[in-house]
C-alpha positions, 0 to 999 in steps of 0.5 A: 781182556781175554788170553785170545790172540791178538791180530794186526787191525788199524789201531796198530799191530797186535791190537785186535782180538778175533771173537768167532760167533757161530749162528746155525738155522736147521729149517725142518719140515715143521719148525726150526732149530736155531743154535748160537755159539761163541767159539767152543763154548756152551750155546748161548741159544738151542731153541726150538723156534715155529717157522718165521720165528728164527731170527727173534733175538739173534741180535742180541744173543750176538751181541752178548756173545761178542761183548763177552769174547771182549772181556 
């Protein structure tokens, strides 16, 4: 388990951890730049993505960046 605080969930008080996963899309006017980021850490994904194209594999970037917030 990481040194992040714990916060109150329904497991009991102090259970819980807070994992902040940030997704950012800039639509340009040719294609789009899609940034994942788990707290302050190094982004996860920086691409450059054709339009139509943002949301491939944002499920699995997220999931990893929260699996890894949990350890």
């Amino acid at each position: 388990m990481s040194d992040a605080p714990l916060y109150p969930v329904e497991d009991g008080p102090g259970a819980g951890a807070i994992v902040e996963i940030t997704v950012r899309v800039m639509v340009g006017p040719e294609r789009s730049t899609v940034v994942v980021r788990r707290g302050r850490a190094s982004a996860l994904v920086h691409e450059v993505r054709e339009h139509g194209r943002e949301t491939e594999g944002l499920g699995a970037a997220v999931e990893a960046a929260v699996l890894a917030g949990l350890r």
